[in-house]
N, C-alpha and C positions, 0 to 999 in steps of 0.2 A: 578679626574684630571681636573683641569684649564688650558688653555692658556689665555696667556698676555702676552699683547703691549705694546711696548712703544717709542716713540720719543724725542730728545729734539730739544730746538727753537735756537739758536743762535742772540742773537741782538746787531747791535754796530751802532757805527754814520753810518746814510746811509742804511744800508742795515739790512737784516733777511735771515738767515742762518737756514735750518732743517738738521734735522738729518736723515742718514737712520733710517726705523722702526725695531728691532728686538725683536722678539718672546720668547716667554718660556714656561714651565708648570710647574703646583703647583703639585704636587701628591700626593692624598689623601690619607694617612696612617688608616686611620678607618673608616669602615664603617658597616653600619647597615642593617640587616635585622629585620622583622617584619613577624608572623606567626600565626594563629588561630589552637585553638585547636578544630577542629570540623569546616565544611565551613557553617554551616545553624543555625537559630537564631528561638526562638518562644516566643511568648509575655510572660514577665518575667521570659525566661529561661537566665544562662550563658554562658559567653563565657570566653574561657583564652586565654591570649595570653604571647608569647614567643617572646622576640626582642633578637637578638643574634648580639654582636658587637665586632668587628676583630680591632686588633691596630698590621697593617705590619711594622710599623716603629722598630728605635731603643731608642724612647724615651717613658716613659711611659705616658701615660695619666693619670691625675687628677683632680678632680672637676668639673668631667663632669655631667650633667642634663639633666634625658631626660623627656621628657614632651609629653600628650599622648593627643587629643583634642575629645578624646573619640567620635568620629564621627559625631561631630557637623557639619550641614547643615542650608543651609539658607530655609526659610520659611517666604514666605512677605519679612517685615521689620526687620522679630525676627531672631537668630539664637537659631536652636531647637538643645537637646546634648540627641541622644537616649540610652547613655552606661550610668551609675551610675557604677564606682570603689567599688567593694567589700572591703572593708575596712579590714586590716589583713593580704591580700592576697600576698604583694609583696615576695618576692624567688629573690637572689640576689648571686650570682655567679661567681667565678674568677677561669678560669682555671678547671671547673667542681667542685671546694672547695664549700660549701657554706660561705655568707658572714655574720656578724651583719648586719639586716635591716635599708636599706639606710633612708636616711627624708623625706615623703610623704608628700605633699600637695594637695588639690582640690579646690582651690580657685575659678581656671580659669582652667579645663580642670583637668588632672592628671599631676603633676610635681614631679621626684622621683630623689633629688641629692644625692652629697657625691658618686658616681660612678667614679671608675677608671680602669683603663686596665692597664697592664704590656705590656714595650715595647714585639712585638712576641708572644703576646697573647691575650685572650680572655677571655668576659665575655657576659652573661647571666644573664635578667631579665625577672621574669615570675610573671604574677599577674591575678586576676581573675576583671569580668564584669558583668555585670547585663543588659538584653533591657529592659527597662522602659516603658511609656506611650506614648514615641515621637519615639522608633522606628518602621521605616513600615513594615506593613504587609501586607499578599496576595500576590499575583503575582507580579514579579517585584521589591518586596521587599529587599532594601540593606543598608547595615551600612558598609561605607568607613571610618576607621580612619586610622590615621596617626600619629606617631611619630617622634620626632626631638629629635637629639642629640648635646649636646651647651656645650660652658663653654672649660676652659683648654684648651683657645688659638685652638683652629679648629674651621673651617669652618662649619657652621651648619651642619647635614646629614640628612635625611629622609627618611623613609620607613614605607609604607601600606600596608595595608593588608584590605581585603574585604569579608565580609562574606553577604549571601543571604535567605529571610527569609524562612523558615521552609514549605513546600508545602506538604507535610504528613496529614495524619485524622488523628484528635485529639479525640477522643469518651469517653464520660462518661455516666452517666447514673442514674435514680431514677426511684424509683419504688413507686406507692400509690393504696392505697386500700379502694374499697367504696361499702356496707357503713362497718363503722368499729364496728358497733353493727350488726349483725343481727340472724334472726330466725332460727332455722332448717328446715330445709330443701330449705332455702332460697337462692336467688344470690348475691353471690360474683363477682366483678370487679375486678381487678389487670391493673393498666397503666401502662407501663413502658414507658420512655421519654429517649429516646436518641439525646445527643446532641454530633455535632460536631463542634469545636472549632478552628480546622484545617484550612489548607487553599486549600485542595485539597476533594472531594467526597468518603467518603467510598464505592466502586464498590462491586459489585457482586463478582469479583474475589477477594475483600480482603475476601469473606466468613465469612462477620463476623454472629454469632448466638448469639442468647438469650436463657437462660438454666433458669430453675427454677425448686423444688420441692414445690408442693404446700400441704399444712401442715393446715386444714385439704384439705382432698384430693377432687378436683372440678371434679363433674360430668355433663355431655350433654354439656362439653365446647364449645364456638365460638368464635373464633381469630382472630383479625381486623391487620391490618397493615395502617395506616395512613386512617383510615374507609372504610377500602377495605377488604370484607373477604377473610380469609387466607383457604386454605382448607387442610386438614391433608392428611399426606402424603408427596403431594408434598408442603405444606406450614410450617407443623410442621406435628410433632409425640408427644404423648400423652400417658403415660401408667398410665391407670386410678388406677391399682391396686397397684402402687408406689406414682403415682401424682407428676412422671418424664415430665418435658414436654419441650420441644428442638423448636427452629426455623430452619428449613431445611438454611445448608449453602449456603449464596448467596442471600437468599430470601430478606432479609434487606439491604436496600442501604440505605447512609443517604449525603445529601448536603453538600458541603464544606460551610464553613463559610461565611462570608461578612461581609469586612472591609473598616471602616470610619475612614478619619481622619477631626478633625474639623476646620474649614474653619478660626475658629477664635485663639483656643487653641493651635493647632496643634496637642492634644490629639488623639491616635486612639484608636478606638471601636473594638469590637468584635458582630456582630450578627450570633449566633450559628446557622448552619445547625440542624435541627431536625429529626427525623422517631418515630411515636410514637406505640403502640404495647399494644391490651388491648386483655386479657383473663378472660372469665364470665364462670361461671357455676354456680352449685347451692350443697350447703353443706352438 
């Protein structure tokens, strides 16, 4: 809805005449919403989103465009665009029907014409996202986009939608073995390297453990945790006559991540949290 004014002047020989001012409003017959599927983002995960658009009038809409600025933010001088459009993804909708896929462009942003609404009804576009290298991460992390809907004679409309980045442990993990020749009755190493990628701590209470069987089976083991000995029992358990061997849950915590973004690229980094974890004995 708009109000608007207006006056007029009157002019003749001599003098100037005004008018009273009277009022009005425009009323907005269509309007948009914008919706994520999912509110939290992690470096190169997706996101979908759902714009849903109402036409209360009795005229239909046509040749509408809507254009999406995939959440482009200023940075310095640059403007940085953290979402990349999945290409394929748009879902286009009249009335719950589906529709033939509208004309997509990425020239500047995402632009998806040929969109129309029936007067008293509705439609639905749903397309998928990608966060790229420009969007942030760690605390505080967010990607605002917005949508605009143009074309077919109405007044632009707009609707946002904001999602926040990912604060969850991300945990993987490798394993190496030293040396990879040796004697009998000789020592074996196993490292295990857990990294986290996250942006939150894996705690004590996520309980996370580390399970292996060892193949052949290591005897008089000693288990380090970040070169702090582990002591069995309360650190791990060990069953030499299987060569099952467990980290008591809890015992492993590993640091959230730390994240850069570069001062010049705008690019951001990931520096993994680690916990590292080596079992010796001898074969």
């Amino acid at each position: 809805m708009a109000t608007f004014y207006n006056q007029a002047t009157l002019t003749y020989s001599g003098g100037v005449a005004s008018s009273n001012t009277v009022s009005g409003e425009v009323l907005a017959t269509v309007s948009v919403t914008k919706t994520s599927v999912g509110d939290t983002y992690s470096a190169g995960g997706s996101l979908t989103y759902v714009v849903s658009i109402t036409n209360t009038g009795t005229t239909p809409m046509t040749s509408l465009t809507l254009t999406d600025d995939l959440g482009a933010y200023a940075f310095g001088e640059q403007t940085l665009v953290p979402l990349d459009y999945v290409d394929g993804t748009v879902l286009y909708y009249v009335g719950g029907v589906i529709q033939p896929a509208p004309t997509v462009t990425t020239t500047d942003g995402l632009a998806i014409s040929g969109i129309s609404v029936p007067a008293g009804g509705n439609a639905t576009v749903i397309y998928g996202t990608a966060a790229n290298g420009y969007a942030p991460l760690g605390a505080g992390g967010e990607i605002t986009n917005t949508v605009t809907l143009s074309g077919g004679g109405i007044t632009p409309v707009t609707a946002s939608a904001t999602v926040t980045a990912e604060s969850a442990a991300a945990l993987s993990i490798s394993k190496s073995l030293s040396p990879e020749v040796v004697n009998e009755n000789g020592t074996l190493t196993y490292t295990f390297v857990i990294e986290n990628e996250g942006g939150a701590e894996a705690e004590a209470t996520d309980n996370v453990v580390l399970s292996d069987t060892f193949a052949p089976i290591l005897n008089n083991i000693t288990v380090t945790l970040d070169g702090a000995p582990l002591a069995e029992t309360t650190g791990y358990t060990y069953d030499v006559s299987t060569g099952e061997f467990a980290t008591v849950a809890g015992v492993i915590t590993v640091p959230a991540a730390t994240f850069t973004q570069d001062a010049e690229s705008g690019l951001w980094s990931t520096d993994p949290g680690t916990a590292t974890v080596t079992v010796s004995g001898t074969v």
